[in-house]
N, C-alpha and C positions, 0 to 999 in steps of 0.2 A: 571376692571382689572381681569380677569382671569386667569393670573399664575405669578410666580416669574420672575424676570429680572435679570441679572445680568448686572450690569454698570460698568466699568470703571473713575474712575476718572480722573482728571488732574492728581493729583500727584501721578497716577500709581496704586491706591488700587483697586482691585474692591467689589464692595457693591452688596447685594439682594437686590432691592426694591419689597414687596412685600404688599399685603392687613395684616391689624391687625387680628388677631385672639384673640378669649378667653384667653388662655394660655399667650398672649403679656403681661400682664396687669402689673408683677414684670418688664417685662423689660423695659415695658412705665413708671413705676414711678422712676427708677434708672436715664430714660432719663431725665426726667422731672427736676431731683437733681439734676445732671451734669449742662445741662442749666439752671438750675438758678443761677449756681455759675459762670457763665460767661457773659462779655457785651450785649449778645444780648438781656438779659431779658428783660433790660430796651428797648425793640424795642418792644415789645410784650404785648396786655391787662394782661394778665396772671401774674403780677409781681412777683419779684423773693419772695419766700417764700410762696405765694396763696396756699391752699389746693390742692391739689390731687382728681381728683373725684372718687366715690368707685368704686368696680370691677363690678357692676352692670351699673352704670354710663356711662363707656365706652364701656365695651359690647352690650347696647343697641346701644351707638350710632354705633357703629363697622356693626353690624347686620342691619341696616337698609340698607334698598334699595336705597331711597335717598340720603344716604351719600356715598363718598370713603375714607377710611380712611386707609392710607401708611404708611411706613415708610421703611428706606435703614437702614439693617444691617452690618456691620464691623465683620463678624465672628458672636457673639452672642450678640450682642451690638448692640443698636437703637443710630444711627448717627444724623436723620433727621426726621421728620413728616412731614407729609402735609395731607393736607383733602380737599374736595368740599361739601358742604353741600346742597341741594335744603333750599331756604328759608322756603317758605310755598309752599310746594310739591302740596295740596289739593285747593290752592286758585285759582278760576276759572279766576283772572286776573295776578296773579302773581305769579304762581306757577312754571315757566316755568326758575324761575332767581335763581342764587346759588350762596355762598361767601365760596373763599378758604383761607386756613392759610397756610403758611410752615414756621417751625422753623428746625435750625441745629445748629451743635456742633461750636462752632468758627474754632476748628480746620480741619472743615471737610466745610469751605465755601470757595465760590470764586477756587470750582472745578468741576462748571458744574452741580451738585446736585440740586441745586434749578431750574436749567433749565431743566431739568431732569424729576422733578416733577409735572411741571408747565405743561409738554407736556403733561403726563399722565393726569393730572386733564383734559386737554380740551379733549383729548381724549373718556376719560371718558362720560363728560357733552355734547359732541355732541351725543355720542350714548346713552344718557339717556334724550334728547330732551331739552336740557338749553339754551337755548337762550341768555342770559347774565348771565356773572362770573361777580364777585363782589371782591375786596379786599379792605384792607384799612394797610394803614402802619404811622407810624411817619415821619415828616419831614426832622429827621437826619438819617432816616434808608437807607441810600445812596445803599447798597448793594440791597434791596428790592425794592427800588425804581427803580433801572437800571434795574435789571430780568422781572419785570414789563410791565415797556419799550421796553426793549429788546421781550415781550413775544404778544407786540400789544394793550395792555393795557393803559387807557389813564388816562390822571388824571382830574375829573368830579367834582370836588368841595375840599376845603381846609374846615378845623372845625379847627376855632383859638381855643388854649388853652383848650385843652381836659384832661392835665394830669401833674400834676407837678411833677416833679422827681429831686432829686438833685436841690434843688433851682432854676428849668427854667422849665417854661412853654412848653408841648409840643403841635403841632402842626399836624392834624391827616388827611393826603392826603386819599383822597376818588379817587379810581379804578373802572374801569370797561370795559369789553371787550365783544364784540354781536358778537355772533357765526354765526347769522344768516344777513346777510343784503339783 
């Protein structure tokens, strides 16, 4: 991704979605707080309360090649994240495969944002030679599971009981989508 976007939302706002920079790093951990204090955490490895990685952490991974690392701003406010990552960029049989994330604000979902994102990633991952995206989501994450869906992504394997939350076992849908056939 090479410059800013601006987006439109459903409900009328519109956002930059742009690449992360150096300088993001206060406003990715502000996000990071916000979502945690809201339903989606529980959708996500990352559970609510997990460390923060340092400002070295994420500028590495920002700066690499292999990665895309986004996020849509609200004025000066991180609404949403999303990333593509190359798994193993250097592996001469599987280098070629990448797994994305996208988290958002509760109040800023189910307006086209995660759709939004999802295009840019493949966008991305075809002109960076990926062959297959990879995701993995919970089995009640109904919202991520329909963008998914909706984006050509199929679902390749279930992993029973990956994570207990709230006294219930969860249940961790494996994704995946070939850009190439």
């Amino acid at each position: 991704m090479k410059r800013a976007i601006n987006f439109k939302l459903k409900n009328g706002r519109t956002v930059v979605i742009r690449c992360l920079k150096d300088d993001d790093y206060d406003a990715v951990k502000k996000y990071y707080t916000e979502f945690d204090k809201g339903p989606s955490a529980k959708m996500v490895f990352d559970y609510p309360g997990a460390p923060i990685g340092t400002k070295e952490h994420f500028i590495k991974k920002w700066r690499n090649k292999n990665n895309l690392c986004i996020a849509a701003f609200d004025d000066d406010k991180i609404i949403g994240c999303a990333q593509v990552c190359k798994i193993m960029p250097d592996h001469p049989y599987s280098g070629r495969n990448a797994i994305t994330g996208t988290t958002i604000l509760e109040k800023y979902t189910s307006n086209g944002l995660g759709t939004k994102f999802k295009v840019i990633i493949e966008k991305w991952a075809r002109e960076n030679n990926v062959h297959k995206l990879t995701s993995e989501t919970f089995h009640n994450n109904i919202r991520s599971i329909g963008n998914l869906i909706k984006q050509g992504y199929e679902v390749v394997g279930i992993l029973h009981d990956v994570a207990f939350i709230d006294g219930e076992w969860y249940h961790q849908y494996n994704f995946e989508k070939i850009l190439e056939k």
